[in-house]
mmCIF file of the N, C-alpha and C atoms, coordinates in Angstrom:
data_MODEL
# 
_entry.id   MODEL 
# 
loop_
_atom_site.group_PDB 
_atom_site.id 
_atom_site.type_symbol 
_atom_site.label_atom_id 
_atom_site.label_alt_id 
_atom_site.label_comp_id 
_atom_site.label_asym_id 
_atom_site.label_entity_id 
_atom_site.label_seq_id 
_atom_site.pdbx_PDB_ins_code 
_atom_site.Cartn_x 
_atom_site.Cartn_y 
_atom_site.Cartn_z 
_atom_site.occupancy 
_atom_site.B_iso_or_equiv 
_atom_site.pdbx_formal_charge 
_atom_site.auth_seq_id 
_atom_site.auth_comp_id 
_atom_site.auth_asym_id 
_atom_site.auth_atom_id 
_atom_site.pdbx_PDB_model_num 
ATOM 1   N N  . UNK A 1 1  ? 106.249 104.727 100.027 1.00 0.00 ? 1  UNK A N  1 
ATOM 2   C CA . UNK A 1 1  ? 107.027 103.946 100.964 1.00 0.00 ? 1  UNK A CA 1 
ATOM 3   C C  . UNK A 1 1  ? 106.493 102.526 100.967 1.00 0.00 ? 1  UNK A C  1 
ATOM 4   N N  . UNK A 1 2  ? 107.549 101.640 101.039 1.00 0.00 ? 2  UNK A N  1 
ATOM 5   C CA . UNK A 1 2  ? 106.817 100.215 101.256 1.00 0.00 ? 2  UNK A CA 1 
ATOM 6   C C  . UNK A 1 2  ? 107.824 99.711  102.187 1.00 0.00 ? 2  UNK A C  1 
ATOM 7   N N  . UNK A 1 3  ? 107.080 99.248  103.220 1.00 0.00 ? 3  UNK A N  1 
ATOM 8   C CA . UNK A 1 3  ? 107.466 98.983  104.712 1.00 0.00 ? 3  UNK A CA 1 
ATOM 9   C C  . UNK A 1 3  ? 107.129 97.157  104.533 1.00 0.00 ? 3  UNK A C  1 
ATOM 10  N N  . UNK A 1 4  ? 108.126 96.487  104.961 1.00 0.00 ? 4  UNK A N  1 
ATOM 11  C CA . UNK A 1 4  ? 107.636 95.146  105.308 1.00 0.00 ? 4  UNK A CA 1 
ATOM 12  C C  . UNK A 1 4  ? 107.567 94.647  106.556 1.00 0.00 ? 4  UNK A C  1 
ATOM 13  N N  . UNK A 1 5  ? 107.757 95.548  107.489 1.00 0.00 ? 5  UNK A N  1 
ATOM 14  C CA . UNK A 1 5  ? 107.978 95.522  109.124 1.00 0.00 ? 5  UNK A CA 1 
ATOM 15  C C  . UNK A 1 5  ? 107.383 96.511  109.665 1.00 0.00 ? 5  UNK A C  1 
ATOM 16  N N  . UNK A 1 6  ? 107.393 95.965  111.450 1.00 0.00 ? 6  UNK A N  1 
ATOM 17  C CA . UNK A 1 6  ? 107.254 97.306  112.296 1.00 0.00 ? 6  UNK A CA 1 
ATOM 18  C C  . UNK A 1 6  ? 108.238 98.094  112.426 1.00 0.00 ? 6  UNK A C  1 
ATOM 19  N N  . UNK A 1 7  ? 109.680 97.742  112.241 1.00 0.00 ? 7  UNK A N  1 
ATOM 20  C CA . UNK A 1 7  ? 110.433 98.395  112.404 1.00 0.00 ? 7  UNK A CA 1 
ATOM 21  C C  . UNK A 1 7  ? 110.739 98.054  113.827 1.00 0.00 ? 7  UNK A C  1 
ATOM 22  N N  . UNK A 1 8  ? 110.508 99.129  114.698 1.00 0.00 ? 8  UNK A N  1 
ATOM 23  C CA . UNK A 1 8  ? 110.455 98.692  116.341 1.00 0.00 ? 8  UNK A CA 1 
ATOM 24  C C  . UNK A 1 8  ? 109.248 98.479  117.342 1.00 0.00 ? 8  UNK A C  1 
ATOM 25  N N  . UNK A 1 9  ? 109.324 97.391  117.742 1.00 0.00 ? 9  UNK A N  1 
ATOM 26  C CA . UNK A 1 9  ? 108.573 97.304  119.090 1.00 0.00 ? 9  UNK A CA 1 
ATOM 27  C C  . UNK A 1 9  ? 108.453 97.592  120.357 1.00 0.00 ? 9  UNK A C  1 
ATOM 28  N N  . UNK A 1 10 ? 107.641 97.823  120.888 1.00 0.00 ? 10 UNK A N  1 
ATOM 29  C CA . UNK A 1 10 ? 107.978 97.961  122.583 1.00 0.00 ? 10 UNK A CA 1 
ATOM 30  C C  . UNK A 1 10 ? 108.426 96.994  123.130 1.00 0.00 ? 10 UNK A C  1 
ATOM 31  N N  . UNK A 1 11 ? 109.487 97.514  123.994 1.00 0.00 ? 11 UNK A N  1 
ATOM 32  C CA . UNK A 1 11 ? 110.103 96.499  124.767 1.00 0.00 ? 11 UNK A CA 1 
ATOM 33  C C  . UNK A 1 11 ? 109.853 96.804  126.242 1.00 0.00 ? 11 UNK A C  1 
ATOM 34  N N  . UNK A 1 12 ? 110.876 96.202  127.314 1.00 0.00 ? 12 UNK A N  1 
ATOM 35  C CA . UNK A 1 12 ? 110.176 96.730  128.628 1.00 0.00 ? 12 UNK A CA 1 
ATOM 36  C C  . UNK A 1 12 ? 110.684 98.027  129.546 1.00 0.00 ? 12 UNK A C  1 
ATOM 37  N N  . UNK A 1 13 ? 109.458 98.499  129.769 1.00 0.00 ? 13 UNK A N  1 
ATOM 38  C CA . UNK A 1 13 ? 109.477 99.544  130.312 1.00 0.00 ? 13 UNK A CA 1 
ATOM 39  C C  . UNK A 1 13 ? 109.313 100.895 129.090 1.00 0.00 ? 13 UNK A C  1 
ATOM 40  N N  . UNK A 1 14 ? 110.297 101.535 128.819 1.00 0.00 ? 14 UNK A N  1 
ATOM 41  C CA . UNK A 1 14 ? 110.153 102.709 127.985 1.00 0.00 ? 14 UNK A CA 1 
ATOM 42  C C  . UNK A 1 14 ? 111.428 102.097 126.817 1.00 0.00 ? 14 UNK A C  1 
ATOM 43  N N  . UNK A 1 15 ? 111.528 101.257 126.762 1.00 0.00 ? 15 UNK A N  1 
ATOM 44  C CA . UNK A 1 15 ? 112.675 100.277 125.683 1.00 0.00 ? 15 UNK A CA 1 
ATOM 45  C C  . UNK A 1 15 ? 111.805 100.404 124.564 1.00 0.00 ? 15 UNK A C  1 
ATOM 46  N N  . UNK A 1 16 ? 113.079 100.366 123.348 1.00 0.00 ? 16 UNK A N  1 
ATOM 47  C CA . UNK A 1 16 ? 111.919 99.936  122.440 1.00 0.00 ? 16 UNK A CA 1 
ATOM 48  C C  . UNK A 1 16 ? 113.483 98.561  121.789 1.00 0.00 ? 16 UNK A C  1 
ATOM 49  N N  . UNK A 1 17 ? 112.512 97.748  121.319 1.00 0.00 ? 17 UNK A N  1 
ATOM 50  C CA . UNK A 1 17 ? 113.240 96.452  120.812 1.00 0.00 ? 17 UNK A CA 1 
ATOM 51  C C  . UNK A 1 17 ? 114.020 96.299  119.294 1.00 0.00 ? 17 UNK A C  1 
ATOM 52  N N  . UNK A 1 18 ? 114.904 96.093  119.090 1.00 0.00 ? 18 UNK A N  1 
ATOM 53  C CA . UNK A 1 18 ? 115.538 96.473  117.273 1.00 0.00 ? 18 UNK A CA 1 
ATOM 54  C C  . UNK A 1 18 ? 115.316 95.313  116.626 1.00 0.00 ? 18 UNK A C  1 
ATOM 55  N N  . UNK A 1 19 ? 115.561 94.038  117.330 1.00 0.00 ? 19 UNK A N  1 
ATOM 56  C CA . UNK A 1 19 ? 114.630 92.958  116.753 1.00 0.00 ? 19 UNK A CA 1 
ATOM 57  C C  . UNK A 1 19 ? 113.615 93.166  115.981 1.00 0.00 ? 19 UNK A C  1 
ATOM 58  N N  . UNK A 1 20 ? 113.746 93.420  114.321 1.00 0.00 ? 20 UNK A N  1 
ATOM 59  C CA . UNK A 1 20 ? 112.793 93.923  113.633 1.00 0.00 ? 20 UNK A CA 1 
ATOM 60  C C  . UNK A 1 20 ? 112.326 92.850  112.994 1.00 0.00 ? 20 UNK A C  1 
ATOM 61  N N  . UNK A 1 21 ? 113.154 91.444  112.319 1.00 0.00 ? 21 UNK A N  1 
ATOM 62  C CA . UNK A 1 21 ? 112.859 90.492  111.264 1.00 0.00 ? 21 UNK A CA 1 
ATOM 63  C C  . UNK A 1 21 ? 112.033 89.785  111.888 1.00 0.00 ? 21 UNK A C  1 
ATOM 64  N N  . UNK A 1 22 ? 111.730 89.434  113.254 1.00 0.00 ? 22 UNK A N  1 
ATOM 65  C CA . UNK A 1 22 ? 110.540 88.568  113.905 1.00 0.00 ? 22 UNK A CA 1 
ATOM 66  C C  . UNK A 1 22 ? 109.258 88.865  113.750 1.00 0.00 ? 22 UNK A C  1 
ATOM 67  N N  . UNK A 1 23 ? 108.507 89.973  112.907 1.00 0.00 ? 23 UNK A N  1 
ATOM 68  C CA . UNK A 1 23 ? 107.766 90.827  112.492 1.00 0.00 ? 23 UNK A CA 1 
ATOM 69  C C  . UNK A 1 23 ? 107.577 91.723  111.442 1.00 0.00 ? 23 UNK A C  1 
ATOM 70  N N  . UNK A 1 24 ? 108.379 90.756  110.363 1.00 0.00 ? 24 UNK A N  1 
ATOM 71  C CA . UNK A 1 24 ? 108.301 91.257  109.107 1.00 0.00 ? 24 UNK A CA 1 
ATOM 72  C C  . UNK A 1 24 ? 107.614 90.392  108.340 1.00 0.00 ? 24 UNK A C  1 
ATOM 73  N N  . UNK A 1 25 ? 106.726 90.777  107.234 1.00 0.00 ? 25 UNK A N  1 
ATOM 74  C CA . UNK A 1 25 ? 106.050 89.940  106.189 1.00 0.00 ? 25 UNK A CA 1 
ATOM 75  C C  . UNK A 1 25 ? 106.303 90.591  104.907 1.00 0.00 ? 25 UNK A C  1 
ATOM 76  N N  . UNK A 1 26 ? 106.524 89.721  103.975 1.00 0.00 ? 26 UNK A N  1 
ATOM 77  C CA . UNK A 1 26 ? 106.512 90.591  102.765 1.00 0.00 ? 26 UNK A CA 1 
ATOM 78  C C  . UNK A 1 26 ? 106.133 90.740  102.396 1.00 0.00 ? 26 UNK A C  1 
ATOM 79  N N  . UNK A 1 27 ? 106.393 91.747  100.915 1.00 0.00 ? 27 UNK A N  1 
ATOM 80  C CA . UNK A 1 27 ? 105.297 92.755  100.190 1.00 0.00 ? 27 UNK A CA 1 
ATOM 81  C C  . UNK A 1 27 ? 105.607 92.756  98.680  1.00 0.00 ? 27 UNK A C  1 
ATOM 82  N N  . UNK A 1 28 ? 104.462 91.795  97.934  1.00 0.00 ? 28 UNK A N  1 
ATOM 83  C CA . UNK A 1 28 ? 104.541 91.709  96.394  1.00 0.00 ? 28 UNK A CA 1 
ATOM 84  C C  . UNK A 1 28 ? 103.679 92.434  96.117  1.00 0.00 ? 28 UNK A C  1 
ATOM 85  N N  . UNK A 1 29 ? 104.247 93.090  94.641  1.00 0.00 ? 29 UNK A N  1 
ATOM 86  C CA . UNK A 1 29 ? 103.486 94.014  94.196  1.00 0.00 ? 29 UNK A CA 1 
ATOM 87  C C  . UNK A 1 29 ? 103.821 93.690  92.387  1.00 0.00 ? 29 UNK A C  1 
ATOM 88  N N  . UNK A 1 30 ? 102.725 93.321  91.720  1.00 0.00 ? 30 UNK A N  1 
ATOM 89  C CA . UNK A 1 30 ? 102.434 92.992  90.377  1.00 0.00 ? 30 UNK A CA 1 
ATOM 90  C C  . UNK A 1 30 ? 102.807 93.819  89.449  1.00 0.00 ? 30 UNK A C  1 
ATOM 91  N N  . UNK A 1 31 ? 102.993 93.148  88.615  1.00 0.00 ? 31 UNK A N  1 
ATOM 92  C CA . UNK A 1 31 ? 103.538 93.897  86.765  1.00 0.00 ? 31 UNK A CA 1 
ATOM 93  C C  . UNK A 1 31 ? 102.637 95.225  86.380  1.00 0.00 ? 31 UNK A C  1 
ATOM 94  N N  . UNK A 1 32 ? 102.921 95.904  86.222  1.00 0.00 ? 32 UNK A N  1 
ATOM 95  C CA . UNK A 1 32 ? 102.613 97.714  85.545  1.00 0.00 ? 32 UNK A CA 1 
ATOM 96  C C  . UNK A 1 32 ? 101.740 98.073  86.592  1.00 0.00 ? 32 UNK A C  1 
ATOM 97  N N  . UNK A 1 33 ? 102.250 97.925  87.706  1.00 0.00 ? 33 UNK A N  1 
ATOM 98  C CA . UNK A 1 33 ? 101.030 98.703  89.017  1.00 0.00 ? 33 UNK A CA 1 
ATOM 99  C C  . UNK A 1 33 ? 101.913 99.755  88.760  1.00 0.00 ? 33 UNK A C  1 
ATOM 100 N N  . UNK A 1 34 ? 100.788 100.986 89.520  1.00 0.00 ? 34 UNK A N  1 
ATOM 101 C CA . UNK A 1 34 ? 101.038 102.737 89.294  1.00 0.00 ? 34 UNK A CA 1 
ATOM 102 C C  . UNK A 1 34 ? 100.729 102.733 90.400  1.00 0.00 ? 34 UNK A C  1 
ATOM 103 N N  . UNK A 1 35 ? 101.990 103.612 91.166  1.00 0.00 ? 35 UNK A N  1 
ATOM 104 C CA . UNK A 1 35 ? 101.848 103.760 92.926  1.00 0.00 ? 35 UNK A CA 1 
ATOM 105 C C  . UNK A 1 35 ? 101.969 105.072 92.966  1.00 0.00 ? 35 UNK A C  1 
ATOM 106 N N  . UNK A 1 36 ? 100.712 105.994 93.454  1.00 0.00 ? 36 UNK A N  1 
ATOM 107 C CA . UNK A 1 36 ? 100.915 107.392 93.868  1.00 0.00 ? 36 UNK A CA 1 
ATOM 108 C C  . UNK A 1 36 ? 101.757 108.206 94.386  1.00 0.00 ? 36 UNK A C  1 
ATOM 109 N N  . UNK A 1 37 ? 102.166 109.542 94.617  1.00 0.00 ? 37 UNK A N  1 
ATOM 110 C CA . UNK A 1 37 ? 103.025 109.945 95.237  1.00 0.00 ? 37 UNK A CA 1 
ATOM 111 C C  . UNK A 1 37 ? 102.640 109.864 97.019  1.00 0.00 ? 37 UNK A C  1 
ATOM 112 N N  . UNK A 1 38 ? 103.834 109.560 97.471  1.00 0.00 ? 38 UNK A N  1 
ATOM 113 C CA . UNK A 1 38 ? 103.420 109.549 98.983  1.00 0.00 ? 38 UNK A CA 1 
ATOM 114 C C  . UNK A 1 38 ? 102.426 108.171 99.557  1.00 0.00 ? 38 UNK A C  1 
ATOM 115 N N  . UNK A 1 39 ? 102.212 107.242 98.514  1.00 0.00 ? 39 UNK A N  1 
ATOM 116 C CA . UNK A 1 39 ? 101.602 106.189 99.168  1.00 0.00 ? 39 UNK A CA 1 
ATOM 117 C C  . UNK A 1 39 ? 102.290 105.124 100.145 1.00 0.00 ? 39 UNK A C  1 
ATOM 118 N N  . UNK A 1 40 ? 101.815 104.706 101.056 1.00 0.00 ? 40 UNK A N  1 
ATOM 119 C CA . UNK A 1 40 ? 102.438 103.785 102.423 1.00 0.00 ? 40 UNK A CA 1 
ATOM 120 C C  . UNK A 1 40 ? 101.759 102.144 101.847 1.00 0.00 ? 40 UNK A C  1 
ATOM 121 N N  . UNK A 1 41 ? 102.767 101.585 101.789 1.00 0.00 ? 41 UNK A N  1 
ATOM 122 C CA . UNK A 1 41 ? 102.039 100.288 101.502 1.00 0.00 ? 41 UNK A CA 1 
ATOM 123 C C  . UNK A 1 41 ? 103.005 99.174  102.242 1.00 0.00 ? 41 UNK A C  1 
ATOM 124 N N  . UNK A 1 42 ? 101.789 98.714  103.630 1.00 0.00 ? 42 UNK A N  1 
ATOM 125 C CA . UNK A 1 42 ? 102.655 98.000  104.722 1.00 0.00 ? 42 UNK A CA 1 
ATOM 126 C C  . UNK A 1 42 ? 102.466 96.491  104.607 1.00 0.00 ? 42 UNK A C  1 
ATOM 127 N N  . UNK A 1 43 ? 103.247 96.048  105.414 1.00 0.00 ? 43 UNK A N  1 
ATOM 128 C CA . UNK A 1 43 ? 103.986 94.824  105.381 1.00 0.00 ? 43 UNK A CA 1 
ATOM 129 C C  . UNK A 1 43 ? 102.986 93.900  105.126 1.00 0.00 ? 43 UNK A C  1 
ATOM 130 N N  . UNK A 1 44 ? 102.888 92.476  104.235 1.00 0.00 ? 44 UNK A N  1 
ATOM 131 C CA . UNK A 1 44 ? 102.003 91.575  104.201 1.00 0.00 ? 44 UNK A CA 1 
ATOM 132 C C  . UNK A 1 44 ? 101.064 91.889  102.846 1.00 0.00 ? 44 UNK A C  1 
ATOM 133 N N  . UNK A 1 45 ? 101.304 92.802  102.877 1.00 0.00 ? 45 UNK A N  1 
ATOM 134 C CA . UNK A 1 45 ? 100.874 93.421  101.328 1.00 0.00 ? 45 UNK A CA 1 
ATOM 135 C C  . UNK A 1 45 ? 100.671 92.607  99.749  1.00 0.00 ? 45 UNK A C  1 
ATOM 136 N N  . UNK A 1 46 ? 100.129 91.978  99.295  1.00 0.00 ? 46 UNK A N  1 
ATOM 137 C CA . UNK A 1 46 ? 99.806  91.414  97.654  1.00 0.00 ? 46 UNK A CA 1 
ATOM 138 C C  . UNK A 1 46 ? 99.427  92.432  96.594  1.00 0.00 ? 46 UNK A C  1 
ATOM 139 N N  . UNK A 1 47 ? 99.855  92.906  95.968  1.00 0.00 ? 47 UNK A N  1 
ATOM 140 C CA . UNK A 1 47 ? 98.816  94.176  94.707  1.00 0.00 ? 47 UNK A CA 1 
ATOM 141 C C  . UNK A 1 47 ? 98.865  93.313  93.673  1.00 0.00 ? 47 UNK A C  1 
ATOM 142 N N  . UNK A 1 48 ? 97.931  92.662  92.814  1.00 0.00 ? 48 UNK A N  1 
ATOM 143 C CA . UNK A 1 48 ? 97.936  92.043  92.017  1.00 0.00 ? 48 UNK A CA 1 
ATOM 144 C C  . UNK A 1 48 ? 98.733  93.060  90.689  1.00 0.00 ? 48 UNK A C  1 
ATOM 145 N N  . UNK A 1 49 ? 98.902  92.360  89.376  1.00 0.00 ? 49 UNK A N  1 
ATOM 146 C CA . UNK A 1 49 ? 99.041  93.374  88.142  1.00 0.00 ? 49 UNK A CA 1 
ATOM 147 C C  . UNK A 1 49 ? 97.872  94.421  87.968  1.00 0.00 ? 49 UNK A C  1 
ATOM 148 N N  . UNK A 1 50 ? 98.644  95.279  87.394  1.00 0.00 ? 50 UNK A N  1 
ATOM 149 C CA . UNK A 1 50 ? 97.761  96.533  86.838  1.00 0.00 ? 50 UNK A CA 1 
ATOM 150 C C  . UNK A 1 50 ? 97.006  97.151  88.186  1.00 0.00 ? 50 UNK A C  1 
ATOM 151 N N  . UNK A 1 51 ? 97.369  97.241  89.454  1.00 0.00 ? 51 UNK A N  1 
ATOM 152 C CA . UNK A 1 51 ? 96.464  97.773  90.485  1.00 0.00 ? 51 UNK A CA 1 
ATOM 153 C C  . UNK A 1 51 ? 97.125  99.303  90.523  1.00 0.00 ? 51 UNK A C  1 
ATOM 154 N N  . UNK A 1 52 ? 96.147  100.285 90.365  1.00 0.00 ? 52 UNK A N  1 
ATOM 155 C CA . UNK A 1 52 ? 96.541  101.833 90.777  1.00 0.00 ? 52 UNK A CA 1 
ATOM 156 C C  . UNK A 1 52 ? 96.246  102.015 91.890  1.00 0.00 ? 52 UNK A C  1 
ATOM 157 N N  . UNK A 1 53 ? 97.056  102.755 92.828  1.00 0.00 ? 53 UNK A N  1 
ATOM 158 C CA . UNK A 1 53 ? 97.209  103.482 94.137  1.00 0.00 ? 53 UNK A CA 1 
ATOM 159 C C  . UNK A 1 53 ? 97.220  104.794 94.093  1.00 0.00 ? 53 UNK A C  1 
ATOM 160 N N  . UNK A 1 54 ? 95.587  105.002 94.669  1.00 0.00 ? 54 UNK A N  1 
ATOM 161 C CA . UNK A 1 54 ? 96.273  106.708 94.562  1.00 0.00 ? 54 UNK A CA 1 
ATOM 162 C C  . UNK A 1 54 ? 97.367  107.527 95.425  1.00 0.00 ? 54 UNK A C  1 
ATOM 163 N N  . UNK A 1 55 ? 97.262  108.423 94.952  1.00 0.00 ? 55 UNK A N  1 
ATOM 164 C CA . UNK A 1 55 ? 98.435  109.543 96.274  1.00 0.00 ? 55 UNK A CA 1 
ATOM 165 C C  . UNK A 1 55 ? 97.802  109.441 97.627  1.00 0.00 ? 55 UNK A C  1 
ATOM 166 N N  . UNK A 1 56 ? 99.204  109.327 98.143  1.00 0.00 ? 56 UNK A N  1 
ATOM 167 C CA . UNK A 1 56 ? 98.385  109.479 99.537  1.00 0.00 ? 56 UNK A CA 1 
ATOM 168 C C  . UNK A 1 56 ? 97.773  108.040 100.734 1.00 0.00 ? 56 UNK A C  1 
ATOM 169 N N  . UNK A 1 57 ? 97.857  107.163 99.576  1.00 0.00 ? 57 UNK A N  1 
ATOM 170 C CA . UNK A 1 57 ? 97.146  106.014 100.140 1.00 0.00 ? 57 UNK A CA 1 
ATOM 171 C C  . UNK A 1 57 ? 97.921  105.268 101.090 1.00 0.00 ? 57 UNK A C  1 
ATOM 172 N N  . UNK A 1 58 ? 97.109  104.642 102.151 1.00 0.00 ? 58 UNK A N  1 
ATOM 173 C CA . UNK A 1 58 ? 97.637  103.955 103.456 1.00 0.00 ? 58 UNK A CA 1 
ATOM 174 C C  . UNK A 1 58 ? 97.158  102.159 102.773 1.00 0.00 ? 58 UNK A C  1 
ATOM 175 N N  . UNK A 1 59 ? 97.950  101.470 102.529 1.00 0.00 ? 59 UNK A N  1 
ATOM 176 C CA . UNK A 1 59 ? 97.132  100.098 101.534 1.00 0.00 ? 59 UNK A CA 1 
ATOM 177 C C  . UNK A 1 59 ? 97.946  99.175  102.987 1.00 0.00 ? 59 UNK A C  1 
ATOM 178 N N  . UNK A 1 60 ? 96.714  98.416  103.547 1.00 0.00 ? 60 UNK A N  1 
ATOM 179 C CA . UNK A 1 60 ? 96.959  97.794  104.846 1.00 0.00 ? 60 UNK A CA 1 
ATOM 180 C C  . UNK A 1 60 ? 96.612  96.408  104.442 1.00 0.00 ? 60 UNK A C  1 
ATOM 181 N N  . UNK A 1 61 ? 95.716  96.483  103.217 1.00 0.00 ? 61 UNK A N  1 
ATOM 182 C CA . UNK A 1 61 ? 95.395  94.717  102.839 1.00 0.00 ? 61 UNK A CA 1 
ATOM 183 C C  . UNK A 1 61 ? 95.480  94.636  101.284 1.00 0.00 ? 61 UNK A C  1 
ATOM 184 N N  . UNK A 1 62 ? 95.758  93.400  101.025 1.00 0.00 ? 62 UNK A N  1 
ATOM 185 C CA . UNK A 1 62 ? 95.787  93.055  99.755  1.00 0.00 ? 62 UNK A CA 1 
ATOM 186 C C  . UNK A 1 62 ? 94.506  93.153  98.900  1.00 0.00 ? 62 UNK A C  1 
ATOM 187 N N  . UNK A 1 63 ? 95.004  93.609  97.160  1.00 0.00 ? 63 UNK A N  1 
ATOM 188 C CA . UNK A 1 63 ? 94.133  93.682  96.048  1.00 0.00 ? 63 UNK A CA 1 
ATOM 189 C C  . UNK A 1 63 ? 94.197  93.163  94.954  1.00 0.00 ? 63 UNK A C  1 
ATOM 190 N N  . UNK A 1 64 ? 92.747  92.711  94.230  1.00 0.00 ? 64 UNK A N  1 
ATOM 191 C CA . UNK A 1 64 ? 93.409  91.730  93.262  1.00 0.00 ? 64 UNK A CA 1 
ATOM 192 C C  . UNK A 1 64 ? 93.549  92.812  91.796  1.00 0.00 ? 64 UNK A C  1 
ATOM 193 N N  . UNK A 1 65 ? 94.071  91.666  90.613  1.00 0.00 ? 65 UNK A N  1 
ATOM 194 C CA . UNK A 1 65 ? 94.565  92.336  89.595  1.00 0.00 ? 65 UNK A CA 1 
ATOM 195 C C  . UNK A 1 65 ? 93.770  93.521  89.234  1.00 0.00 ? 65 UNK A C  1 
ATOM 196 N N  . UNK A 1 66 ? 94.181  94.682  88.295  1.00 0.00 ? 66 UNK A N  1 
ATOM 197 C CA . UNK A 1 66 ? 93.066  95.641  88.197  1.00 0.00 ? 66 UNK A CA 1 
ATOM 198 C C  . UNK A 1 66 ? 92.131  96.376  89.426  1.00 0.00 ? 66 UNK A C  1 
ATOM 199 N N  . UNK A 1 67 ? 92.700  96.626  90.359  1.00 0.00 ? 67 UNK A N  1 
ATOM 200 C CA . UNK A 1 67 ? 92.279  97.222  91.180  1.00 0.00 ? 67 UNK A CA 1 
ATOM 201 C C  . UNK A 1 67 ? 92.411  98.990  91.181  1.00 0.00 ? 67 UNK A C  1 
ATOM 202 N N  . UNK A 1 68 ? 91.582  99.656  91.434  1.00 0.00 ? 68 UNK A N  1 
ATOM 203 C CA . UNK A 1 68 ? 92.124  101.112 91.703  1.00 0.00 ? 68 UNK A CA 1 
ATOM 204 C C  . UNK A 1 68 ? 91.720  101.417 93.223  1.00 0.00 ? 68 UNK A C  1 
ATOM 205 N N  . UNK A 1 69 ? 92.372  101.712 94.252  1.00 0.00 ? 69 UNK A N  1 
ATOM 206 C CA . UNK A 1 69 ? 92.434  102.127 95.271  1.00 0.00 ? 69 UNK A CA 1 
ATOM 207 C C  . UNK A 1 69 ? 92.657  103.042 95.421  1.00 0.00 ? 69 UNK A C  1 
ATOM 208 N N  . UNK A 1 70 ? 92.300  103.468 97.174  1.00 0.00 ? 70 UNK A N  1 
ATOM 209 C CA . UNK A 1 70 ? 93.046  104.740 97.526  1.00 0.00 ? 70 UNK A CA 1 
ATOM 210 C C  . UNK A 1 70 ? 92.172  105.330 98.687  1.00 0.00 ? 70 UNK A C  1 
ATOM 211 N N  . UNK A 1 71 ? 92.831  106.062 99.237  1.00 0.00 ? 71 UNK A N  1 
ATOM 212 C CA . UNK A 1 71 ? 92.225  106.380 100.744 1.00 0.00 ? 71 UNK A CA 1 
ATOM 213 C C  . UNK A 1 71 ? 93.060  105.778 102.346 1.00 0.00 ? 71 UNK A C  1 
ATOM 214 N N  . UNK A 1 72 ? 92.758  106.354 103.045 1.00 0.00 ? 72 UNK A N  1 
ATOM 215 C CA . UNK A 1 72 ? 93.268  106.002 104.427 1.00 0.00 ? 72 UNK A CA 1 
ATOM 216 C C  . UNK A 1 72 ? 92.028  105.076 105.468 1.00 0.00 ? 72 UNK A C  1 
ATOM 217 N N  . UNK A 1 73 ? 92.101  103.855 105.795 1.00 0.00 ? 73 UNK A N  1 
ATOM 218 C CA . UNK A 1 73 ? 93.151  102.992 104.929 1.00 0.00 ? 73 UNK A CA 1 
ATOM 219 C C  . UNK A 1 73 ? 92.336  102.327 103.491 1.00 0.00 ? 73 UNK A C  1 
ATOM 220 N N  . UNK A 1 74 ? 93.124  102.134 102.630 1.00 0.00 ? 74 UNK A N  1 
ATOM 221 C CA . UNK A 1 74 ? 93.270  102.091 101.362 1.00 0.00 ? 74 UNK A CA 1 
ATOM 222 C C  . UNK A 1 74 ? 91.580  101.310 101.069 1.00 0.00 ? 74 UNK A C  1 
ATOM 223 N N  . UNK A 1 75 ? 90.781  101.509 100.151 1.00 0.00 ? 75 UNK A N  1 
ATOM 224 C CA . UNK A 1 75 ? 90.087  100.690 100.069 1.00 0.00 ? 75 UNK A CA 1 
ATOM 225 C C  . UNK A 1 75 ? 89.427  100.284 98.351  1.00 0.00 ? 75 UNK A C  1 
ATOM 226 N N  . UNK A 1 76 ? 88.943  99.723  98.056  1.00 0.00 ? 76 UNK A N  1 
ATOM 227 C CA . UNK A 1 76 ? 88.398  99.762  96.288  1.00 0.00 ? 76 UNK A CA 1 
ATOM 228 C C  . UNK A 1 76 ? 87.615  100.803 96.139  1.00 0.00 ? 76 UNK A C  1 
ATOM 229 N N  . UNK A 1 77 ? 87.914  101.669 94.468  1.00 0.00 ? 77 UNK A N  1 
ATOM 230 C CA . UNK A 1 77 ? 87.515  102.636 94.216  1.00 0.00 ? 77 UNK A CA 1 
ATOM 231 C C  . UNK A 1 77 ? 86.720  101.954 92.663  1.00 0.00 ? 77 UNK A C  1 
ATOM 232 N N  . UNK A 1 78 ? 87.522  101.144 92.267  1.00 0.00 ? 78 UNK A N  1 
ATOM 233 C CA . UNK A 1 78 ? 87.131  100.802 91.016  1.00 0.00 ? 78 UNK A CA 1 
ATOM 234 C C  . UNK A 1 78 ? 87.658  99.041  90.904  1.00 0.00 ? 78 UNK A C  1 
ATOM 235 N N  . UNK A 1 79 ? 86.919  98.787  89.776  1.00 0.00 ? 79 UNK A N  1 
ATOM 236 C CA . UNK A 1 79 ? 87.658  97.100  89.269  1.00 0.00 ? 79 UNK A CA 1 
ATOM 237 C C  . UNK A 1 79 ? 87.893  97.205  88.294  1.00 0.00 ? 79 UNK A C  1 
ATOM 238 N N  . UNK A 1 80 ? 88.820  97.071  87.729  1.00 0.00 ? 80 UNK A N  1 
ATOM 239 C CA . UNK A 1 80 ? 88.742  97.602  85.650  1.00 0.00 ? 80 UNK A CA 1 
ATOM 240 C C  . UNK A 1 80 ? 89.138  95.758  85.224  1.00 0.00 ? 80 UNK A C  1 
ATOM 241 N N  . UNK A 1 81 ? 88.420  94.662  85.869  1.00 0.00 ? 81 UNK A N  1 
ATOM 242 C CA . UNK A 1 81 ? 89.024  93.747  85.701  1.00 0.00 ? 81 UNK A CA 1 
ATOM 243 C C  . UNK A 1 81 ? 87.636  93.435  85.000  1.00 0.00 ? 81 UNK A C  1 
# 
C-alpha cells in the first residue's frame, strides 16, 4: 500500500473530517525498487533507486539509493551502495 495522506482526521466532537488534501505529502519511489508483499509505505516518503522493502514493512521515513529495509517501523538492514 502506498498512502500519501491521513485520509481522515478528527474533527469535532466524534466527527471525523474528509478534508484529506490539507495533509497529504507525496511519495517518490526510485527506478527497480522491489516492494514486499503487504508493505505500507506512508505519505512523505523518498526510496531512492534500487531500495528493497521487505514484506510486511511499515517505511515511515525516507532511504537512500541501495537501501534494504524492513521492519515495523521500517528501518536499514543493509547498504549495497
Amino acid at each position: 500500500m502506498i498512502l500519501d495522506n491521513d485520509f481522515h482526521i478528527p474533527g469535532e466532537g466524534f466527527a471525523w473530517e474528509t478534508e484529506y488534501s490539507s495533509n497529504s505529502r507525496p511519495v517518490s519511489i526510485g527506478r527497480g525498487c522491489f516492494i514486499g508483499a503487504r508493505a505500507i509505505i506512508l505519505k512523505g516518503v523518498t526510496l531512492g533507486d534500487k531500495v528493497v522493502v521487505g514484506a510486511g514493512a511499515v517505511v515511515t521515513r525516507s532511504f537512500p539509493s541501495g537501501s534494504v529495509i524492513g521492519g515495523n517501523p521500517a528501518g536499514l538492514l543493509q547498504n549495497r551502495v
